[in-house]
C-alpha positions as semicolon CSV with decimal commas, in nm:
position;residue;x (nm);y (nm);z (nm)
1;X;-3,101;-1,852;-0,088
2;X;-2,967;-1,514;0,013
3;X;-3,136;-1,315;0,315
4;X;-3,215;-0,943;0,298
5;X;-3,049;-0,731;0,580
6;X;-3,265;-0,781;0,960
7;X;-3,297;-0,447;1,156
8;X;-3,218;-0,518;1,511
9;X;-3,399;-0,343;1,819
10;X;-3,202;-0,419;2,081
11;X;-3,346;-0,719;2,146
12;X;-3,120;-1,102;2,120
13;X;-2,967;-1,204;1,800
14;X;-2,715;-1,438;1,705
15;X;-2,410;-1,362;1,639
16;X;-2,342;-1,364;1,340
17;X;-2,679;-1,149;1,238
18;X;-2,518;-0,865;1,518
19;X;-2,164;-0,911;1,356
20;X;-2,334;-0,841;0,976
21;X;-2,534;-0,505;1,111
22;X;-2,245;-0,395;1,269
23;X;-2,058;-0,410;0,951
24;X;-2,334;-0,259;0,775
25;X;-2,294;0,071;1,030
26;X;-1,958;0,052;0,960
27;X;-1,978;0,114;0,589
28;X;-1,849;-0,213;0,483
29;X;-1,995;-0,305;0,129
30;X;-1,735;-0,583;0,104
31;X;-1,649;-0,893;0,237
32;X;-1,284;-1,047;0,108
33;X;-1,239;-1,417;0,173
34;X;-1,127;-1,798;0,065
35;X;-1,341;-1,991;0,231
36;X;-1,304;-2,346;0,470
37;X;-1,494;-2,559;0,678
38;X;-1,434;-2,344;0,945
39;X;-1,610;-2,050;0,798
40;X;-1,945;-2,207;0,687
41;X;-2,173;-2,080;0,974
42;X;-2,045;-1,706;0,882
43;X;-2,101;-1,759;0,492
44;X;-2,386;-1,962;0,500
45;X;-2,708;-1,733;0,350
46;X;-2,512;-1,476;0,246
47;X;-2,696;-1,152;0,261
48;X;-2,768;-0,937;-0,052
49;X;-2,589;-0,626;0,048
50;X;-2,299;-0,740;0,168
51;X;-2,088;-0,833;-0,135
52;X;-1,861;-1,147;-0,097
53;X;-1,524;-1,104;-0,304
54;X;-1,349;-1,447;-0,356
55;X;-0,934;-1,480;-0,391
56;X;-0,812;-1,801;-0,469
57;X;-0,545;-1,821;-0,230
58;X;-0,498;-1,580;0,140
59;X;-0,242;-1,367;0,021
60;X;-0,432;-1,216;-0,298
61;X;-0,729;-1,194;-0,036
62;X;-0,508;-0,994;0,191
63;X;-0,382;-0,784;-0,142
64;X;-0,739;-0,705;-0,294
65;X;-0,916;-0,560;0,046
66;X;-0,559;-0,361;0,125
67;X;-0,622;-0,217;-0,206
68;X;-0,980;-0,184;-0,192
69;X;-0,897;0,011;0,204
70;X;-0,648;0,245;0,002
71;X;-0,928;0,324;-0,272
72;X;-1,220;0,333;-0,002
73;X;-1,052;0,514;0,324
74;X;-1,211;0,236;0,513
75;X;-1,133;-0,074;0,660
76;X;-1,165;-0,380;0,444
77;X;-1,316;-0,675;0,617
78;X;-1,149;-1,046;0,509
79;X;-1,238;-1,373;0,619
80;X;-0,939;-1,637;0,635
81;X;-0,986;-2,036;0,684
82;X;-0,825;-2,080;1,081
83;X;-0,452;-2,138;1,095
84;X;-0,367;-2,270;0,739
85;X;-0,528;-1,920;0,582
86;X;-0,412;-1,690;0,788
87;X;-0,011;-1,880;0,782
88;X;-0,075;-1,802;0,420
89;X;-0,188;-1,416;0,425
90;X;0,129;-1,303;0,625
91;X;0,345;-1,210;0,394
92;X;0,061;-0,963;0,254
93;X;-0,045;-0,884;0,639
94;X;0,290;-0,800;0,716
95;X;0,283;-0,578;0,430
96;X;-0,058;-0,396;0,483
97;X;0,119;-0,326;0,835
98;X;0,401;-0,145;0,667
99;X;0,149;0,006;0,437
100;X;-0,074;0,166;0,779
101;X;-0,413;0,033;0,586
102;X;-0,693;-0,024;0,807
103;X;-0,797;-0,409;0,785
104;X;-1,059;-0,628;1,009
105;X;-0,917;-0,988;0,971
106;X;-1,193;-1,243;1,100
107;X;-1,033;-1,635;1,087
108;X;-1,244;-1,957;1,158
109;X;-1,120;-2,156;1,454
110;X;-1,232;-2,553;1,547
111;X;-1,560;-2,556;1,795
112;X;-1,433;-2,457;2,107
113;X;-1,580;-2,799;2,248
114;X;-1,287;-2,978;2,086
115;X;-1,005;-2,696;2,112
116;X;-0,839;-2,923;2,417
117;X;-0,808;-3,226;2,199
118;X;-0,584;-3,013;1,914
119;X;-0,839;-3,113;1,626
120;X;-0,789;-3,113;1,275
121;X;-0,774;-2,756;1,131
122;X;-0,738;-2,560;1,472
123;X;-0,557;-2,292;1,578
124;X;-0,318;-2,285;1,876
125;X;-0,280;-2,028;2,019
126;X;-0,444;-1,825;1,745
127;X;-0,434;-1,448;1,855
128;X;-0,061;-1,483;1,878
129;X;-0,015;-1,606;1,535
130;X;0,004;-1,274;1,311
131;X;0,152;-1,051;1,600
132;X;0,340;-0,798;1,587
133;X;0,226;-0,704;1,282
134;X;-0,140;-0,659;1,400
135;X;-0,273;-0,360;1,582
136;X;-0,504;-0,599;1,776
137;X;-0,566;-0,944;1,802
138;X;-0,790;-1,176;1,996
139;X;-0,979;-1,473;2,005
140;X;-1,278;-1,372;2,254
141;X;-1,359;-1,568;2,563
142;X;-1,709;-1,593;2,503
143;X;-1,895;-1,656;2,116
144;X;-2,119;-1,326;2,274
145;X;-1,826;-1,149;2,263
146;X;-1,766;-1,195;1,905
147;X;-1,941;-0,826;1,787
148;X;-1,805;-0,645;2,036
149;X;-1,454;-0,776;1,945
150;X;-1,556;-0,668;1,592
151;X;-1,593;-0,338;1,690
152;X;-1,294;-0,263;1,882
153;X;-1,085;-0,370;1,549
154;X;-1,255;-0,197;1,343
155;X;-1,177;0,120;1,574
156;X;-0,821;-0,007;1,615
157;X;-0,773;-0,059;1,260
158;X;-0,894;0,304;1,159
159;X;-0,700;0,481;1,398
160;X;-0,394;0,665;1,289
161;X;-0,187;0,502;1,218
162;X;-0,361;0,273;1,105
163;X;-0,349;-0,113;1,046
164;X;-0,485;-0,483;1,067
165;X;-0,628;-0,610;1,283
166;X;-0,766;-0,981;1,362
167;X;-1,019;-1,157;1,545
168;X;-1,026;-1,575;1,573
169;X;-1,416;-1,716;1,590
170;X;-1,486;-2,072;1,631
171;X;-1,728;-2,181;1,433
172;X;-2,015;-2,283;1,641
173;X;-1,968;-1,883;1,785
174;X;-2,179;-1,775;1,488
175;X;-2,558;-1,924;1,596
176;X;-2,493;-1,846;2,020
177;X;-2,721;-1,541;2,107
178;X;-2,598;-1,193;2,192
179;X;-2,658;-0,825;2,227
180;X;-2,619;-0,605;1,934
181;X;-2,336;-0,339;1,981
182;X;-2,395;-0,019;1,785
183;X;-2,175;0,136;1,603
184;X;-2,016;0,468;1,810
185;X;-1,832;0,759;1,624
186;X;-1,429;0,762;1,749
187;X;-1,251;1,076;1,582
188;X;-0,946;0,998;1,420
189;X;-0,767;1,339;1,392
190;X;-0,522;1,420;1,653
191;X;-0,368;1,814;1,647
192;X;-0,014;1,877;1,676
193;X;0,123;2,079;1,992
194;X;0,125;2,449;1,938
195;X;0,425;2,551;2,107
196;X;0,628;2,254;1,882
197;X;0,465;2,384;1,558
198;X;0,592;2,744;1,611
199;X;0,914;2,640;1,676
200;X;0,869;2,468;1,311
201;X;0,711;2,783;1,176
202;X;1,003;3,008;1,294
203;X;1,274;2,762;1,207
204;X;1,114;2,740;0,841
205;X;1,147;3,139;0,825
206;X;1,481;3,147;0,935
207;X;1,636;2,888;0,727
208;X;1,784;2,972;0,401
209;X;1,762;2,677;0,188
210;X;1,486;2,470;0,334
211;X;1,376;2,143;0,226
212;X;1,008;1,923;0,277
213;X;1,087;1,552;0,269
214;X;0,730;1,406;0,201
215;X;0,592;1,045;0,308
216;X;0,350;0,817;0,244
217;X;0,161;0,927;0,536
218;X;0,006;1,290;0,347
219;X;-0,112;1,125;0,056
220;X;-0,270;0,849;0,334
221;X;-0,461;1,168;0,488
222;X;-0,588;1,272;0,165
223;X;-0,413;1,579;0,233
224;X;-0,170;1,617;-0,118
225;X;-0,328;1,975;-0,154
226;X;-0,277;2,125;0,191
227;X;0,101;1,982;0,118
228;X;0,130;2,199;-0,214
229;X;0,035;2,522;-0,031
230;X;0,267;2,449;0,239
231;X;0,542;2,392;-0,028
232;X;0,392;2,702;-0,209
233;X;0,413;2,962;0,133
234;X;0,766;2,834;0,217
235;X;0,975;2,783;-0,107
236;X;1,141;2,506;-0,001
237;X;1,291;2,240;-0,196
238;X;1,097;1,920;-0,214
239;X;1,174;1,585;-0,233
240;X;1,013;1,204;-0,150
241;X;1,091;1,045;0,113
242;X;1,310;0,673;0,065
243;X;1,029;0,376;-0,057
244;X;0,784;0,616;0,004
245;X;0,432;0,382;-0,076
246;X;0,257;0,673;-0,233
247;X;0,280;0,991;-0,407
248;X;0,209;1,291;-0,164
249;X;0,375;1,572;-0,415
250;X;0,297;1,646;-0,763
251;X;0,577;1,541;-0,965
252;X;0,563;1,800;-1,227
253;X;0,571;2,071;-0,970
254;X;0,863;2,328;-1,032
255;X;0,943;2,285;-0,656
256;X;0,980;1,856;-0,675
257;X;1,374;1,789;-0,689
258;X;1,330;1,415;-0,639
259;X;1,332;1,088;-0,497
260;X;1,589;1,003;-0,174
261;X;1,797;0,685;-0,216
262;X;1,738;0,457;0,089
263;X;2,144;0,438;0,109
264;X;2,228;0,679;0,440
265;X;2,517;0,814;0,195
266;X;2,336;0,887;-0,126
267;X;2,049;1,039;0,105
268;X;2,316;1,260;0,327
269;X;2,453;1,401;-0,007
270;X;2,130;1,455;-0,191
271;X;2,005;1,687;0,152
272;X;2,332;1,821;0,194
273;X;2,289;2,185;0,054
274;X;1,988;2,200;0,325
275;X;2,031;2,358;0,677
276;X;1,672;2,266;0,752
277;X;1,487;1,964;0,647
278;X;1,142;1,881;0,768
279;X;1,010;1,538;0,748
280;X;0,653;1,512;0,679
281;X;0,449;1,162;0,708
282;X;0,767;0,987;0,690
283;X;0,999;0,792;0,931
284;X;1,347;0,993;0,988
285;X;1,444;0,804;0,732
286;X;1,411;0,431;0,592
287;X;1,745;0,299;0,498
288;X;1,806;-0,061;0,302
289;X;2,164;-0,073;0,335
290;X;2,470;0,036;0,542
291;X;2,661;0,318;0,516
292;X;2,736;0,656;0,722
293;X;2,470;0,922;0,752
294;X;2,585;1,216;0,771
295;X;2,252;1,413;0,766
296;X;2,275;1,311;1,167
297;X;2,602;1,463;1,249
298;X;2,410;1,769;1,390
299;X;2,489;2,074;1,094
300;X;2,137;2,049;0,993
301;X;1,806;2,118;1,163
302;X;1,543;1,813;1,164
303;X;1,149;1,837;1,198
304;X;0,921;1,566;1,162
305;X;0,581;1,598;1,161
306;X;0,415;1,220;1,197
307;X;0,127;1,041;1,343
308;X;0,305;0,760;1,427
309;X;0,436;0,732;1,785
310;X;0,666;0,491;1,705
311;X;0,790;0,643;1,406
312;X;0,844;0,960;1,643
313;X;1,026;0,741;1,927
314;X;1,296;0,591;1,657
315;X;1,427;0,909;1,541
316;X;1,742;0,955;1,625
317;X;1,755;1,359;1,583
318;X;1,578;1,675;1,557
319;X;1,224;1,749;1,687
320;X;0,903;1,506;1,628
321;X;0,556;1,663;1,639
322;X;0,307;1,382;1,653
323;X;-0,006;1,459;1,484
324;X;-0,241;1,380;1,215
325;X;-0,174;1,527;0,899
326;X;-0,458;1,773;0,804
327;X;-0,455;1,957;1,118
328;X;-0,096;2,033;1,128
329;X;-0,075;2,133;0,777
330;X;-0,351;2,343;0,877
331;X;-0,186;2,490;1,104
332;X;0,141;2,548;1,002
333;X;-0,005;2,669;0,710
334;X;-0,149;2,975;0,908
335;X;0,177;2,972;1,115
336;X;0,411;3,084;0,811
337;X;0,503;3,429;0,742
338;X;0,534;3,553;0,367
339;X;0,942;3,480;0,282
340;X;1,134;3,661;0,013
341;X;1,361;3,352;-0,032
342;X;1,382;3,232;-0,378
343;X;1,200;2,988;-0,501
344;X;1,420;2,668;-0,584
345;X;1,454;2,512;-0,850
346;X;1,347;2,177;-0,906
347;X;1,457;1,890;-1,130
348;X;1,476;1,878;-1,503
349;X;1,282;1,562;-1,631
350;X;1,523;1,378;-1,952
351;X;1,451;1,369;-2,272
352;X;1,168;1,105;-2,387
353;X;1,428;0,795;-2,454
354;X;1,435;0,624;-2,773
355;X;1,324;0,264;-2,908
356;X;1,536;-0,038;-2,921
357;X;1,574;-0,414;-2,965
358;X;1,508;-0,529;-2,738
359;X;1,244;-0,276;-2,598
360;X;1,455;-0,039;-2,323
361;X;1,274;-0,052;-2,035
362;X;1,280;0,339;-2,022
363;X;1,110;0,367;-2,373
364;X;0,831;0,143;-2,203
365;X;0,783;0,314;-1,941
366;X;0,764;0,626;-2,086
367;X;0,539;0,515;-2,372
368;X;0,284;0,384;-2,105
369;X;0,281;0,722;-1,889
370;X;0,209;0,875;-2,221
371;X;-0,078;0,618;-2,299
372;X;-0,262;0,595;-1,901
373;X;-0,525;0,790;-1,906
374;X;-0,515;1,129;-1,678
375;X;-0,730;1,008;-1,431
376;X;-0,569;0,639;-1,414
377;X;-0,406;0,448;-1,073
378;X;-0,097;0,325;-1,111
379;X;0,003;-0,007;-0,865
380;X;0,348;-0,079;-0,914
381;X;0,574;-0,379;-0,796
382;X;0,877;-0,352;-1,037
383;X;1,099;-0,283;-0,750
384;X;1,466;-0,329;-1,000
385;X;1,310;-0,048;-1,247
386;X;1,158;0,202;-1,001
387;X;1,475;0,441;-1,051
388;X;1,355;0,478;-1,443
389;X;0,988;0,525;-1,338
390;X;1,044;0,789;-1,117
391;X;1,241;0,945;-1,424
392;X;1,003;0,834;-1,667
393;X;0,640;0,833;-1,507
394;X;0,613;1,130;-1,317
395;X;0,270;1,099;-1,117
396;X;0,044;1,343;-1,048
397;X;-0,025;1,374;-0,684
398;X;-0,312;1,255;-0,482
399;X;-0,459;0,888;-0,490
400;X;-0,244;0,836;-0,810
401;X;0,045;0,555;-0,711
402;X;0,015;0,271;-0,481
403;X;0,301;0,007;-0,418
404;X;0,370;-0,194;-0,148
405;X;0,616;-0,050;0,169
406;X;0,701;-0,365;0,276
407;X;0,908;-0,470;-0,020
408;X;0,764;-0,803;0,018
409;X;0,648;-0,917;-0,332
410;X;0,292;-1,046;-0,407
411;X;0,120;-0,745;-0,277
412;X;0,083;-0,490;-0,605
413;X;-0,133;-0,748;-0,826
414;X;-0,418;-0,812;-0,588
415;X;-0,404;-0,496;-0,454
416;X;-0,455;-0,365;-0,835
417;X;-0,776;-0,604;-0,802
418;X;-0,927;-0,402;-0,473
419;X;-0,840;-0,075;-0,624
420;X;-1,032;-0,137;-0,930
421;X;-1,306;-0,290;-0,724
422;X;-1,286;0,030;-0,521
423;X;-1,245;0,304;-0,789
424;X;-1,498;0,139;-1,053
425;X;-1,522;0,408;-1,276
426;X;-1,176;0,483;-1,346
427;X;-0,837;0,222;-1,534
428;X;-0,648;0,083;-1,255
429;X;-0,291;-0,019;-1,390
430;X;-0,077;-0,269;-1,235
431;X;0,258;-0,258;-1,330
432;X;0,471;-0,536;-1,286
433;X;0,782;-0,720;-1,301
434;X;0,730;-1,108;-1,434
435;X;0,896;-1,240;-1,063
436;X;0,674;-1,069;-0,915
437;X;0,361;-1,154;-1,084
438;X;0,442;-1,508;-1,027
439;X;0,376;-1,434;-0,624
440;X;-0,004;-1,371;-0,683
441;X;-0,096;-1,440;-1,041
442;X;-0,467;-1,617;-0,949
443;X;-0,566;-1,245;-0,887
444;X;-0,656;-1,229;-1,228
445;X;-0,929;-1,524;-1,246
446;X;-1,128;-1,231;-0,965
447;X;-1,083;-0,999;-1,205
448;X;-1,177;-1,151;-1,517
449;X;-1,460;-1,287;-1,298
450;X;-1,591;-0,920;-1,227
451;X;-1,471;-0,789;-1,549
452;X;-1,267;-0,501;-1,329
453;X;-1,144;-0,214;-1,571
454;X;-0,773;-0,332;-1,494
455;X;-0,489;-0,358;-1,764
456;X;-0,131;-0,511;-1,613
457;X;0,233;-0,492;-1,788
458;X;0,423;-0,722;-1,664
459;X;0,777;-0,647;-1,754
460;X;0,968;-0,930;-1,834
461;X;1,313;-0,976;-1,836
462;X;1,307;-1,324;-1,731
463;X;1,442;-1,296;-1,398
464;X;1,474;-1,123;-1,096
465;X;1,626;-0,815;-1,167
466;X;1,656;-0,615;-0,784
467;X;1,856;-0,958;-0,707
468;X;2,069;-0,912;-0,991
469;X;2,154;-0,587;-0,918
470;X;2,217;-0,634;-0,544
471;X;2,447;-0,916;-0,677
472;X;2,669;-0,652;-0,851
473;X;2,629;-0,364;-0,593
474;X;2,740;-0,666;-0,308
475;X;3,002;-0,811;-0,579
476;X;2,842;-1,171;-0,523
477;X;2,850;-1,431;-0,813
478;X;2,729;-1,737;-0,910
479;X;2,388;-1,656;-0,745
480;X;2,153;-1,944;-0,782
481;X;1,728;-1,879;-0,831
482;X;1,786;-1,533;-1,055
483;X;1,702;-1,642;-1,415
484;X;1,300;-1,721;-1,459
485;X;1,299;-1,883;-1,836
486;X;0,973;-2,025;-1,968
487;X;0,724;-1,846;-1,845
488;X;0,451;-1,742;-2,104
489;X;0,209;-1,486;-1,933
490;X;-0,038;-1,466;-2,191
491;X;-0,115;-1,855;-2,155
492;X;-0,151;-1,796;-1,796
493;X;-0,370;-1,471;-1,837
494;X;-0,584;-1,613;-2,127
495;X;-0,680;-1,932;-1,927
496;X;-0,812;-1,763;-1,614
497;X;-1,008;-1,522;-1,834
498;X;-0,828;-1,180;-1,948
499;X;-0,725;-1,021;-2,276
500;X;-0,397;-1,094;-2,305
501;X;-0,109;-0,994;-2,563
502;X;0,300;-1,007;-2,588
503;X;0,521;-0,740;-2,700
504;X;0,853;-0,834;-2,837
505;X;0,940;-0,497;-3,055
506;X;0,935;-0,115;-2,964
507;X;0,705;-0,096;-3,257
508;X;0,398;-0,275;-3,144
509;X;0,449;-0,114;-2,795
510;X;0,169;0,176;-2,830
511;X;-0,053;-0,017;-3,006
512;X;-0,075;-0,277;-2,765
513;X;-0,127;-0,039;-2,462
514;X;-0,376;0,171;-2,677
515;X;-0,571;-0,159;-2,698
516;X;-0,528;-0,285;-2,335
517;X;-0,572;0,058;-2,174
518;X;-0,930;0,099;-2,367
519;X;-1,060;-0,305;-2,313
520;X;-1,347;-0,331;-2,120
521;X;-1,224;-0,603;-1,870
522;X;-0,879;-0,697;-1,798
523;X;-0,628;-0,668;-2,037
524;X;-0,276;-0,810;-1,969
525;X;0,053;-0,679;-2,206
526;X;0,383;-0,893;-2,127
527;X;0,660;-0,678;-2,226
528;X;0,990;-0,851;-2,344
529;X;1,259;-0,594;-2,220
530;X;1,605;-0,555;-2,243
531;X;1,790;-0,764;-1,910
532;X;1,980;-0,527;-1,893
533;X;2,075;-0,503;-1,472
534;X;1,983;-0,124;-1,344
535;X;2,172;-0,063;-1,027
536;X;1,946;0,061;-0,722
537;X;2,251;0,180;-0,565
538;X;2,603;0,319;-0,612
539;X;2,875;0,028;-0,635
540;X;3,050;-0,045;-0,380
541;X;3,405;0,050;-0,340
């Protein structure tokens, strides 16, 4: 039997009941978790108003509350099983750390009573386990300080930039008596120096063929619009930064001119008719293979406006101005001086592509930006076809595309779960290469459970397609692991719930996504595509 919520006044409760109204001030409405032994005393009567989201293995646990975070602008709380759980949520921890979203990890531990004998399901050592890629981790030295230890990762975790964090509990913490710690207010905006953003102001009227490089980190800040205007006021040329993890442009604005390659060459000659460039919630820059970059060899002027540290302390050029986002828009914003420079030109989208057998990924791709729905969320991980979506699915700006920066795969599915769970009232689409669907597929049964408004493509062109085009751009043969026969996604989809359906010709294409996109539930289309390998990069000479 579930328990209603218990106001506290200050005098003893457990823990657990101080942990719960904490999360309660904190906004939390959801609890992500796969549950073990060492969990029970936490889960046991489960409160009303605190919803408990089940995954059926760590990483899609990880995957749906990232998401959710994303949708939500607040932390998402997840509860792992000790050791064994949380070994199985890195992959998806490391990527929510290269994604900056604000997590609360809580993992069981053994009773401390038997820690020194190394019993069955502990965890050695367990704070050190999912560093560095946690903003904070402990296992407290007393079960009273459980809440309090709550609290500072929940702080830590929303602080830009943000990130997981993680706490270990044993389980006989949960029933000891504490204090109740009440939630405090911690601002989370930091402005920029004023003397460094004048010296950005003046070098943006000077220049005479500026360009904005934008990041993840604007459309993170919820501050897309403040990044038009500043476009807008400076006529500068505007393009995404390399993997960028979100869209922070519009990508039908006459001022976009593209995405930058994460090759140092590619991205030195797309930047190269720019004296100025200005990075802006970006690192100076992400690169994924070797090469020269010439965009360092001092002829052009380099501002970065970030509110990572770190990020600031790797760049190896030009001026950093750490800061959170709004304000020094804001600011530079007001900073700007009218210019009579022209205004550029941006990039010419191609023609829609045609039909074919078998279906061209392009012509999908298209076809499905034509079907979404205006208001729709696209979560992509189709990392050997992003090159024709950026052509072919131009998104629309704010709190529109999601992926995962890490480029480790079995992020985009669950995290497609969390965003529906977070955005209810509007289609979440997960779109998805059939590798890697395979990472996280038991996503779905959540779903289907909660009947999310979520429809996922997975394009399939039976294999691993980045890793056959890395094989050509490297000139490596006779690659083992890269072909993926046998697979039938609509089996897979059907028995854990969804609507499910298989294209195999361009002309049952728009039907199909017609259908999916309107189902109320989850819908799954597997595409059959050409194999065809896109290159990511320029060959090799």
């Amino acid at each position: 039997m579930s328990r209603k919520p218990t106001k506290t006044t200050g005098a003893s409760v457990s823990v657990k009941q101080a942990t719960l109204d904490l999360l309660r001030s904190f906004g939390i409405k959801k609890v992500f978790g796969n549950p073990g032994s060492t969990e029970l005393p936490f889960l046991a009567d489960w409160p009303d108003d605190i919803d408990y989201v089940l995954g059926l293995q760590e990483a899609s646990v990880i995957g749906m509350a990232d998401g959710y975070a994303q949708a939500t602008r607040n932390a998402g709380f997840v509860n792992l099983h000790s050791a064994a759980g949380v070994g199985n949520a890195l992959g998806n921890i490391y990527t929510a750390h290269r994604n900056q979203t604000p997590l609360v990890i809580s993992a069981g531990q053994q009773a401390r009573s038997i820690l020194p004998l190394q019993a069955f399901l502990y965890a050695e050592r367990a704070s050190e386990f999912p560093r560095p890629y946690v903003k904070f981790s402990v296992e407290p030295a007393r079960a009273e300080d459980v809440p309090a230890a709550i609290a500072r990762a929940y702080y830590v975790a929303m602080q830009p930039p943000c990130g997981p964090t993680f706490v270990s509990v044993p389980i006989d913490d949960w029933t000891h008596q504490t204090q109740p710690v009440e939630a405090r207010q911690v601002s989370r905006e930091l402005g920029p120096d004023a003397s460094a953003m004048t010296a950005l102001a003046a070098a943006l009227s000077a220049s005479k063929h500026p360009a904005l490089v934008v990041g993840p980190g604007v459309d993170r800040a919820g501050a897309v619009e403040l990044m038009v205007k500043v476009a807008e006021k400076t006529r500068a040329s505007v393009w995404v930064s390399p993997f960028s993890a979100r869209c922070s442009f519009p990508e039908r604005h006459p001022q976009f001119s593209g995405f930058l390659h994460a090759s140092p060459a590619q991205l030195s000659d797309a930047l190269r008719a720019h004296d100025l460039v200005v990075v802006i919630g970006a690192p100076v820059f992400t690169f994924h293979v070797e090469g020269r970059a010439a965009i360092f060899d001092g002829a052009t002027t380099i501002f970065q406006i970030t509110d990572d540290p770190t990020a600031a302390a790797v760049t190896p050029l030009g001026s950093s101005i750490v800061a959170t986002m709004k304000p020094a828009l804001t600011m530079l914003l007001d900073l700007l001086p009218e210019t009579k420079r022209a205004m550029p030109a941006g990039r010419t989208l191609p023609p829609a592509p045609s039909a074919g057998e078998p279906i061209p990924v392009e012509y999908l791709l298209h076809t499905l930006s034509s079907a979404m729905p205006d208001d729709a969320v696209l979560v992509e991980e189709a990392p050997s076809h992003r090159p024709a979506m950026q052509k072919f699915m131009p998104m629309r700006g704010q709190d529109s595309f999601y992926t995962m920066a890490s480029g480790g795969l079995g992020y985009s599915l669950p995290a497609a779960v969390g965003m529906a769970l977070g955005r209810p009232g509007i289609r979440t689409v997960c779109l998805i290469g059939d590798g890697s669907a395979m990472y996280s597929i038991q996503a779905l049964w959540t779903a289907a459970q909660r009947k999310l408004p979520l429809t996922v493509v997975v394009i399939n062109n039976v294999g691993y397609g980045a890793m056959r085009s890395f094989s050509q751009v490297m000139q490596v043969r006779n690659v083992p692991g890269l072909e993926l026969p046998g697979i039938d996604f609509v089996k897979i989809a059907e028995g854990m719930g969804c609507d499910a359906v298989r294209v195999t010709r361009s002309s049952e294409l728009a039907p199909a996504l017609k259908r999916g996109l309107a189902h109320k539930g989850v819908s799954l289309i597997e595409v059959m595509v050409d194999s065809a390998v896109p290159l990511l990069y320029a060959r090799k000479s």
